[in-house]
LUMPATOR-988086 format. One record per residue (C-alpha): residue in three letters; x, y, z. Coordinates in pm, whole numbers, plus 32768, in hexadecimal, padded with zeros to 4 digits. Each point is the difference from the previous one (the first is absolute). Example, Ala and Ser with C-alpha at 12.3 -4.5 7.8 and 13.67 -1.06 7.14 Angstrom:
2
Ala84CE7E3E830C/Ser808981587FBE/
REM end
This chain:
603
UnkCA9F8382A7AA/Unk814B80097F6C/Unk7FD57EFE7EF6/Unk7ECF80877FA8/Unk804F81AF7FC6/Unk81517F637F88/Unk7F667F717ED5/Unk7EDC81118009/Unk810881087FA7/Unk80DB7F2F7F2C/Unk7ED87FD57F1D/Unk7F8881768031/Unk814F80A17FAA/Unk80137F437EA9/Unk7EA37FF67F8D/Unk7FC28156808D/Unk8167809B7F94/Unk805280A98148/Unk8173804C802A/Unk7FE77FD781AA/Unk7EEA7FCF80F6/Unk80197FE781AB/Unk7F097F6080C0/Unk7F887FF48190/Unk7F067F1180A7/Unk7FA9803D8175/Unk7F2E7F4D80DF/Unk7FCE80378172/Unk80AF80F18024/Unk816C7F737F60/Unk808280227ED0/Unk7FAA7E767F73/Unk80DE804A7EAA/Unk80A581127F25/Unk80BB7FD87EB4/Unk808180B87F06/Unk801A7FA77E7D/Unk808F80587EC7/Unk80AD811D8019/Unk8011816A8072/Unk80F580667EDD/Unk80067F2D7ED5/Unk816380A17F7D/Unk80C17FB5811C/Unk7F537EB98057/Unk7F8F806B816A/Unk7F087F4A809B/Unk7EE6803D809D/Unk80247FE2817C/Unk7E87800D80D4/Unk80CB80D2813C/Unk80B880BF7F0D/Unk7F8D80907ED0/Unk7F3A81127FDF/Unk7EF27FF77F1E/Unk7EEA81157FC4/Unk7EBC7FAF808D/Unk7F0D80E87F36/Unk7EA9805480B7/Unk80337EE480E9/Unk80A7813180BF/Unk7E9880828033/Unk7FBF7F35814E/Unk814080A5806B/Unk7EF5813E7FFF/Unk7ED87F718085/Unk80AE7F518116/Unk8098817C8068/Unk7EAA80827FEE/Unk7F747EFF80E6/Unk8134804280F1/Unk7FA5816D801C/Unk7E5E7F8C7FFB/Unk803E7F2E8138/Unk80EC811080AF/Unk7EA280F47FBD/Unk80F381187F04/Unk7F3D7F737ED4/Unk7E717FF07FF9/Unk7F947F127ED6/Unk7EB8809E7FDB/Unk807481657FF7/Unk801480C17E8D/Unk81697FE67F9B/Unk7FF9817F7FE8/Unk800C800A8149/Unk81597F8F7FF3/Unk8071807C7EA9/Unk80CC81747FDB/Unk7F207FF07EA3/Unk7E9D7F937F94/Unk7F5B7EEE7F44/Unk7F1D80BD7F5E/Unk7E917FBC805E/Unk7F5A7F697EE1/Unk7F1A7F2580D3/Unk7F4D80678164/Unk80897ECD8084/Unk818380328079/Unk81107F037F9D/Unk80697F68816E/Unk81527F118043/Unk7F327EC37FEA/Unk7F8480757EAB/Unk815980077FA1/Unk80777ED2808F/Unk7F067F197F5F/Unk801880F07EC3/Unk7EA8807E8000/Unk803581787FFB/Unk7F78801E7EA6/Unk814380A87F17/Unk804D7F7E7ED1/Unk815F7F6D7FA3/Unk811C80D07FC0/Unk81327FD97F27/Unk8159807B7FF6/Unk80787F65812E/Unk815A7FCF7FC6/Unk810A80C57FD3/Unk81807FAA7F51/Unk80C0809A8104/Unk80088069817F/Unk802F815F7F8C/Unk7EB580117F45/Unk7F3C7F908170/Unk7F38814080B4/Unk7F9F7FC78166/Unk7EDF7F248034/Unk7F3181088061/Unk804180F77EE5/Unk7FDA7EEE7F1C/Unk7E997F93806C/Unk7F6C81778025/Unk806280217E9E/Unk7F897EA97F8B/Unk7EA48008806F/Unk7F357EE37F44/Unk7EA580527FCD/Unk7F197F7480EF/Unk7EFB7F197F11/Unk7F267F4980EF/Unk7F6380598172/Unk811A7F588121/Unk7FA07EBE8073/Unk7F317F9D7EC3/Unk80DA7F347F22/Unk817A7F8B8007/Unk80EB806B7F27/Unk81767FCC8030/Unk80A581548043/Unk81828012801A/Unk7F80817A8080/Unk7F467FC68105/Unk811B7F4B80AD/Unk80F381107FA9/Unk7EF080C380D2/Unk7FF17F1C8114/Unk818380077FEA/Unk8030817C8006/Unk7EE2800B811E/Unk80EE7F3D80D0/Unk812F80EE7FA8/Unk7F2A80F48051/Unk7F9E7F518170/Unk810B7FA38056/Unk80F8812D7FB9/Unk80FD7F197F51/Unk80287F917E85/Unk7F2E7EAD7FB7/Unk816F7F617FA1/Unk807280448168/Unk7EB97FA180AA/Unk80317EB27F46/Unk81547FCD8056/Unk7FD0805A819E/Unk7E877F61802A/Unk80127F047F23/Unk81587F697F61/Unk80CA80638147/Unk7F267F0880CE/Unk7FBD7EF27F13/Unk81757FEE7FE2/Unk7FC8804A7E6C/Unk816F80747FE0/Unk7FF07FD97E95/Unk7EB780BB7F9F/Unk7FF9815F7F9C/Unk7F0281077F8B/Unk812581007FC0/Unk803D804D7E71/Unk80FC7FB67F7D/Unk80767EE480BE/Unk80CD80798123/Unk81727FA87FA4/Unk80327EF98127/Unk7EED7F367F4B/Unk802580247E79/Unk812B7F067FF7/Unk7EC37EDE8034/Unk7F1D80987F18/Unk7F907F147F02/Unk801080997EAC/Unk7E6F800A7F35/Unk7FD97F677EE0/Unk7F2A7FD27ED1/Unk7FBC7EB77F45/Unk7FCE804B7E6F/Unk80717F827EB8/Unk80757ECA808B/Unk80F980888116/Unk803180D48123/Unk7FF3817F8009/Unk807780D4811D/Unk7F2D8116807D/Unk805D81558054/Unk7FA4804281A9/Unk7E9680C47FFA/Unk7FB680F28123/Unk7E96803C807B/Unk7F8281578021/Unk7F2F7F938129/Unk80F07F3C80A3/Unk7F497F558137/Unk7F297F597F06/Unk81107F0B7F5C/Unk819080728030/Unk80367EEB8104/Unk811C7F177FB5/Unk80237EC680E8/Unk807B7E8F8012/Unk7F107F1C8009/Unk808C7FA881AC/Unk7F94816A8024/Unk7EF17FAC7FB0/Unk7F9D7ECC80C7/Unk804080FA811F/Unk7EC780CF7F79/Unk7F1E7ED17FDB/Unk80577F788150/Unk7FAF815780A8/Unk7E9580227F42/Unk7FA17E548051/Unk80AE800F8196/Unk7F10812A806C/Unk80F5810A7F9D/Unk812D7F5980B0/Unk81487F917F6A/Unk80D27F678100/Unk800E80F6811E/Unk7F82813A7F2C/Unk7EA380497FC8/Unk7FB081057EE9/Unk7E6B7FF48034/Unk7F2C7F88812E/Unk7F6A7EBE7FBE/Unk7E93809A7FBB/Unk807B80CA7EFF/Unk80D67ECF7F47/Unk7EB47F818010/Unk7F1880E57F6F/Unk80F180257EDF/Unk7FA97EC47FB9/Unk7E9D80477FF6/Unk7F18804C7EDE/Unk7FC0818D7FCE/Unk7F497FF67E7E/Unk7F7B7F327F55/Unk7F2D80287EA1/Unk7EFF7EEE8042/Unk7FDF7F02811E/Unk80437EEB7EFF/Unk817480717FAB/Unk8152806580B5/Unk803B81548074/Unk810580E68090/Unk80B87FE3818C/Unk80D880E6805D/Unk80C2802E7EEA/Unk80107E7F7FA5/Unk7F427F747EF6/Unk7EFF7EF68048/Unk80347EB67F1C/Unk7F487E758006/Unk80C77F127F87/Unk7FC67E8B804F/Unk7F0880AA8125/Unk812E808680AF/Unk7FF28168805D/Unk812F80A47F6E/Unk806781758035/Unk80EA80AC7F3D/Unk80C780FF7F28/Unk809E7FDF7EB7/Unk810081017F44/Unk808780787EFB/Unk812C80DD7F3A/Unk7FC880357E8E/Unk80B87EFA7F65/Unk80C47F498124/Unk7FE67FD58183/Unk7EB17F688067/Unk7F957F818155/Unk7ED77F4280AB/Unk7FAC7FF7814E/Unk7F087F2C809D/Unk7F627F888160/Unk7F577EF58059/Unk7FA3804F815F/Unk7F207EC48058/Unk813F7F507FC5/Unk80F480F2807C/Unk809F7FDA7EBB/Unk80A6810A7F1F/Unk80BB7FE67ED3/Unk80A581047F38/Unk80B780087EC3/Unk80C2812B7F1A/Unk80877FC27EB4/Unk80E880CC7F3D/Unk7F5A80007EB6/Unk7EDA80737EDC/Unk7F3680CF810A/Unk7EB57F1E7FE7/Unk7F227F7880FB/Unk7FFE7EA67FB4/Unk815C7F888063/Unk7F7480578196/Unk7EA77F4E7FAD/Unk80817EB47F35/Unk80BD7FD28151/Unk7EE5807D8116/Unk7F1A7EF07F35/Unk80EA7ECE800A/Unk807580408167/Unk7E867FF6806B/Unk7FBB7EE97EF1/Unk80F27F2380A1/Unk7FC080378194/Unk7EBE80607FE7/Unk7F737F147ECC/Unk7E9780257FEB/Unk7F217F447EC3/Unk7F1080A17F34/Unk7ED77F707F68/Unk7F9E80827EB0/Unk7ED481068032/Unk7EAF7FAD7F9F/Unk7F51811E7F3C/Unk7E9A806A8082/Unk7EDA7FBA7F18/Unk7FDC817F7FB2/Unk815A800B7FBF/Unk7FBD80417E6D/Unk7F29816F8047/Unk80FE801D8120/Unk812180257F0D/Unk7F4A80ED7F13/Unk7FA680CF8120/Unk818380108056/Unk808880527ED2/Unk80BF81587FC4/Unk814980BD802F/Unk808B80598165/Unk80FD80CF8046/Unk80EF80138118/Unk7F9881048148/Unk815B802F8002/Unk804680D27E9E/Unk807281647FA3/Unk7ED880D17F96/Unk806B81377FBC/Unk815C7FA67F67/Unk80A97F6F7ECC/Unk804C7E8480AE/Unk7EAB7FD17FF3/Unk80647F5B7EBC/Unk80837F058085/Unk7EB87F5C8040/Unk802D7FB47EA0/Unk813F7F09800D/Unk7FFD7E8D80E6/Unk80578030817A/Unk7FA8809E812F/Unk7F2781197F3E/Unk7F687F0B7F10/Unk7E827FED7FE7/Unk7F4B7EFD8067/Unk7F357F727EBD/Unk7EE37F118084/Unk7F577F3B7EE5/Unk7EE87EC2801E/Unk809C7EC37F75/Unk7F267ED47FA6/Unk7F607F4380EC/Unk7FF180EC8133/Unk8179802A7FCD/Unk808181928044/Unk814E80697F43/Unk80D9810180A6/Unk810E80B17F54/Unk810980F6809E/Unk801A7F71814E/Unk81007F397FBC/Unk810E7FB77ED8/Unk7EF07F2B7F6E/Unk7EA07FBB7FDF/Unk7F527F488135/Unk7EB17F538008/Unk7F1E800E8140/Unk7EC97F548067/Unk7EDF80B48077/Unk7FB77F8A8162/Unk7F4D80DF80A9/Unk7F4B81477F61/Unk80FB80E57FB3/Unk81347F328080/Unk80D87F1D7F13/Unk80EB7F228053/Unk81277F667F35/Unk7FB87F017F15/Unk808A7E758009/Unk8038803B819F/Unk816080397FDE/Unk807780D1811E/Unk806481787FBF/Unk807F8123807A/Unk7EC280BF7F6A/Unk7F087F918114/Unk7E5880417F95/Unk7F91811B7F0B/Unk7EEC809A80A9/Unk7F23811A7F4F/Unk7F94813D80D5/Unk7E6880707F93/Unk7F66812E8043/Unk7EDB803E809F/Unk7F387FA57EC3/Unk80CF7EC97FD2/Unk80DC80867EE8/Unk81217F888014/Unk813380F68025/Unk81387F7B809E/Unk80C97ED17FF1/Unk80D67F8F8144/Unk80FF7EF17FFC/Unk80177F66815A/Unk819D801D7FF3/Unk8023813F7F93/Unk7F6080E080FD/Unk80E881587F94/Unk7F28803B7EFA/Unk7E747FD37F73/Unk7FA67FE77E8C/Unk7F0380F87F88/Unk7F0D7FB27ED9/Unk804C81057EEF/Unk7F0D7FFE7EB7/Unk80547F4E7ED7/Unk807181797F3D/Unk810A80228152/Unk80A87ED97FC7/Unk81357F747FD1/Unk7F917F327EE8/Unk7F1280E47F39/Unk815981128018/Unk80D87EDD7F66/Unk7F137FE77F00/Unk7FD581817FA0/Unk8153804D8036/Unk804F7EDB7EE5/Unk7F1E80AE7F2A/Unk806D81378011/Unk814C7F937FC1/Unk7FC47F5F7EBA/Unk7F39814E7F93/Unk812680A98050/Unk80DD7EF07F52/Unk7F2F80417EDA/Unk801981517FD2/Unk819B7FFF8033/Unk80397ED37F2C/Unk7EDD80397EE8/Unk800E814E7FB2/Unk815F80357F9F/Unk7FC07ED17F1B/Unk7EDB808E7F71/Unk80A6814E7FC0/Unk812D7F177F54/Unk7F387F827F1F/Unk7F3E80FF7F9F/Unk814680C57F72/Unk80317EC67F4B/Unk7EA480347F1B/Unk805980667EB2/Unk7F3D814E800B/Unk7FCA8010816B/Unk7F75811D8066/Unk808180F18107/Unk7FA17FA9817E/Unk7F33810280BB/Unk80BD80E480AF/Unk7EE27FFB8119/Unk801D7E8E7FEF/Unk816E7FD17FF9/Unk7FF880E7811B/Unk7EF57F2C80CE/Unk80C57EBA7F96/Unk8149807D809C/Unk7F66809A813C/Unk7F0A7EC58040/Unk81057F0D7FAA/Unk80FF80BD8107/Unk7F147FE4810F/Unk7FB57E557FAA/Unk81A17FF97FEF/Unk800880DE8166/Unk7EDC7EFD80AA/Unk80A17ED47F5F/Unk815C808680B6/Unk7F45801D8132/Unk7FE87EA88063/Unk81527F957FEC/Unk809981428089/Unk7F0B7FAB8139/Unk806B7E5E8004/Unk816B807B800B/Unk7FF380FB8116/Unk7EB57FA980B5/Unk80967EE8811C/Unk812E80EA803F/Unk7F15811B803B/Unk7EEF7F4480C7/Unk81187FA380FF/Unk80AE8138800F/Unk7F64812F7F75/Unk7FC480A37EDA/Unk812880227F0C/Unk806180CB7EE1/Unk7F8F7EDC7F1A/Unk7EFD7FCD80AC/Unk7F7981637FD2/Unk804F7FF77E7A/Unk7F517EBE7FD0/Unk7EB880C280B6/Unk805B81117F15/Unk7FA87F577EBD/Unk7E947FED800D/Unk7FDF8160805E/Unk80D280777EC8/Unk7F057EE57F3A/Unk7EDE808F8080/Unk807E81757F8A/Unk80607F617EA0/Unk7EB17F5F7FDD/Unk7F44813E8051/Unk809580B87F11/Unk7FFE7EFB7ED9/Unk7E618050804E/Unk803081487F6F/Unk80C67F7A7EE1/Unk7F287EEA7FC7/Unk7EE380F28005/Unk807480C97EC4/Unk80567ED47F41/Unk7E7E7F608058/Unk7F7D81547F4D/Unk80F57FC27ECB/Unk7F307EB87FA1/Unk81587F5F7FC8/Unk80067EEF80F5/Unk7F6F7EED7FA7/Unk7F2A7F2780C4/Unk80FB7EFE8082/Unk80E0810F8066/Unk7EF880DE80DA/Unk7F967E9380A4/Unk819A7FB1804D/Unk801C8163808D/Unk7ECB7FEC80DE/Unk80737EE48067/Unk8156807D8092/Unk7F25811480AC/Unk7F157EFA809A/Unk81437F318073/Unk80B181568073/Unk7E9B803B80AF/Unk7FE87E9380AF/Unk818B7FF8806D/Unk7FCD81638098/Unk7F0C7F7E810D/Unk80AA7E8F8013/Unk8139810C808E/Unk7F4980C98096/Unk7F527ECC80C3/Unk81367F53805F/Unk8089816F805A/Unk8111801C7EEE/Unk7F7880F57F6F/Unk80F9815D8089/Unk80F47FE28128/Unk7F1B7F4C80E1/Unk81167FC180EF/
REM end
């Protein structure tokens, strides 16, 4: 095992450009191996030490959560099937009949949509977990126990419910029912990092522009669901406790049942595909069962957790750097490549797989999206919003784009489930297509990614058709702010020109303000829409959702202009068809805002 993660992370830190990464394999109960690499500070040149540094762990700390609920569920203080009201000193407003229960929110089926504006800059701008969630209140888009959808709010709710239980903050609980007897000495929930610990904390950094950047700490509002810091022994400790039956050495921190149970499947989307424990995350790879966590900071710490409890192995990993996924999942797939190696044939398509694919074909968007606020943009842009774009390819062959960083090609193998092309083995698992009860297709499920479903959307929702308008409108707009100051130009220059309309010069200023305004939109939003999707609306942020407003205002009244200058006779035909044009474009980038809610303060 050391040769092999030795070379694994060698490789990984260059060819992934990670500053420092720690690593812990267990087995049986032991800790089999733990290593640190690269390092923790990059100035100083100190390295990364697995019992040692502290790295943060993202959402990883989640099972933290669930494994306090399930303490207080076995002890009979928490009922899982009760309405969360019941234990809440506010309401989630009842937009459904059915009530959001704690096993709703533990396999993240309670139906809200996501919520941005997280993180915070500094301790001082926290509010206690409670206040922060009664104000924060995501709207509830789909009936509990329906669809999945990844909601950093539900276990904030889960978290608070336990404050609430159990009389103390969630840091404490943590610390006295769950570090204290797992001997996790290093781990905290507390923020900032208490002072006996910050001397070991690993600074974050940010690969770009061909070297290392360091990033500033980030605080979550809702603290329970990622402000753990740990070393990767820590750890160990944790993924001992959940594969022994709750025990770690002498302590036990849940009766055996309920290790178990935590271990078993509570959703699912479709029989055919992984679903949701406990809290863990269902995966196949190489037909191993694997349970796990990942998480994430934005732009540096990331961690993966992951069981494999038919082996009584765990391994866990945290790395220092970029904030992504993939550093966690390059690893979790050569560890289980190389002791668990399993061959794959390449699939055979079905002989209907040719109407199959045309019958599959569409956009799908992720369950887990903001509906009713301005991120829902970033469906628009690659990653973990991206659509899903499914297209037939020749000879039975189906195209995805927007899964991953590059187009994939699947074989039909079943109705309604593809599987990857050339039988290379992925982390991806099947495709499999939901139907409704007329056979319609409406929902695409990847079998390793059971926090989330993908929802059919027509072709005028899409991400692609919006690309498309929103490029057109732009060059209209382009037109108008680059053409008509040309055209007035060289009009002056006419020997004998004749005076402009003062109806149409009017119109032409007004009209061609507005294009300028909506052009400025777009790069006012690019520059301060990541910053404000992580932590809140800014100031920028808010001017940038200004602009079309103040276009919108220009353009209407350019319509009065332009309507005295139409009665003059004076514009000529080329001119009326440029200015309706500009209105058209004006019309169609309204509604693309107002569709992808950036249109007003929709914050």
């Amino acid at each position: 095992m050391e040769a092999f993660l030795d070379q694994f992370f060698a490789e990984q830190l260059a060819e992934e450009h990670v500053a420092g990464a720690a690593v812990a394999v267990v087995k049986d109960g032991r800790l089999l191996f733990a290593r640190g690499y690269g390092y923790a500070d990059l100035d100083r040149r100190t390295p990364v030490v697995a019992d040692q540094t502290i790295f943060g762990i993202g959402s990883t700390s989640k099972l933290f959560i669930w494994t306090a609920v399930m303490q207080l569920a076995e002890q009979g203080r928490l009922d899982l099937d009760a309405d969360v009201n019941t234990y809440l000193d506010f309401q989630i407003p009842a937009t459904y009949p059915q009530p959001i229960t704690l096993r709703h929110l533990m396999s993240h089926t309670a139906g809200f949509e996501d919520r941005g504006g997280l993180f915070a800059h500094s301790p001082a701008e926290l509010a206690p977990l409670g206040a922060y969630l009664a104000h924060n209140i995501p709207a509830r888009v789909q009936p509990p126990g329906v669809v999945s959808a990844y909601s950093n709010y539900g276990a904030a709710l889960a978290g608070y419910i336990v404050e609430r239980v159990a009389g103390v903050p969630f840091e404490q609980y943590a610390e006295e029912q769950i570090f204290a007897p797992l001997e996790m000495r290093r781990t905290t929930l507390r923020q900032p990092v208490p002072e006996a610990l910050a001397p070991a904390l690993s600074t974050g950094y940010r690969y770009e522009n061909g070297g290392f950047r360091a990033v500033p700490a980030a605080y979550l509002r809702a603290g329970p669901t990622g402000a753990s810091h740990a070393t990767a022994t820590d750890m160990a400790h944790f993924m001992i406790a959940h594969l022994q039956g709750g025990r770690y050495g002498a302590a036990r921190i849940l009766e055996d049942d309920t290790a178990q149970l935590m271990q078993h499947r509570l959703f699912a989307h479709d029989p055919r595909v992984n679903g949701m424990a406990y809290g863990f995350a269902e995966v196949t790879l190489n037909q191993q069962r694997v349970l796990k966590h990942n998480g994430v900071y934005p732009g540096s710490f990331n961690s993966i957790l992951a069981l494999l409890p038919e082996h009584g192995v765990g391994i866990y990993a945290s790395y220092n750097s970029n904030g992504v996924f993939s550093h966690g999942e390059n690893l979790l797939r050569a560890f289980v490549d190389h002791y668990y190696p399993a061959d794959a044939a390449a699939p055979a398509p079905i002989p209907e797989a040719r109407q199959v694919a045309e019958q599959l074909a569409g956009s799908y968007r992720s369950t887990r999206m903001f509906e009713t606020t301005f991120p829902k943009a970033l469906a628009l842009f690659p990653g973990n919003y991206a659509d899903i774009r499914v297209t037939p390819g020749p000879d039975g062959i189906v195209l995805t784009e927007g899964l991953g960083p590059q187009p994939l090609r699947w074989v039909v193998v079943a109705p309604r489930v593809l599987r990857l092309a050339g039988g290379e083995l992925d982390s991806y698992g099947d495709l499999v297509f939901g139907a409704d009860e007329r056979g319609e297709v409406t929902a695409l499920y990847v079998q390793n990614n059971p926090y989330r479903a993908y929802v059919r959307v027509p072709w005028y929702e899409s991400a692609r058709f919006a690309t498309l308008l929103l490029a057109g409108c732009l060059a209209v707009f382009a037109s108008a702010v680059i053409g008509w100051p040309i055209a007035a130009l060289v009009r002056r220059r006419r020997p004998q020109a004749r005076a402009a309309d003062p109806a149409a010069r009017m119109t032409w200023w007004l009209a061609g303000g507005a294009a300028a305004l909506e052009l400025a939109f777009l790069p006012g939003m690019l520059l301060t829409f990541e910053e404000a999707v992580n932590f809140g609306a800014s100031p920028g942020l808010m001017a940038a959702l200004a602009l079309p407003v103040a276009a919108g205002a220009l353009m209407l009244v350019s319509l009065a202009a332009a309507a005295r200058g139409w009665r003059s006779g004076r514009w000529g035909l080329a001119a009326r068809a440029h200015y309706g044009l500009v209105l058209l474009a004006t019309i169609g980038y309204t509604w693309w805002l107002h569709s992808w809610n950036l249109l007003g303060a929709r914050i």
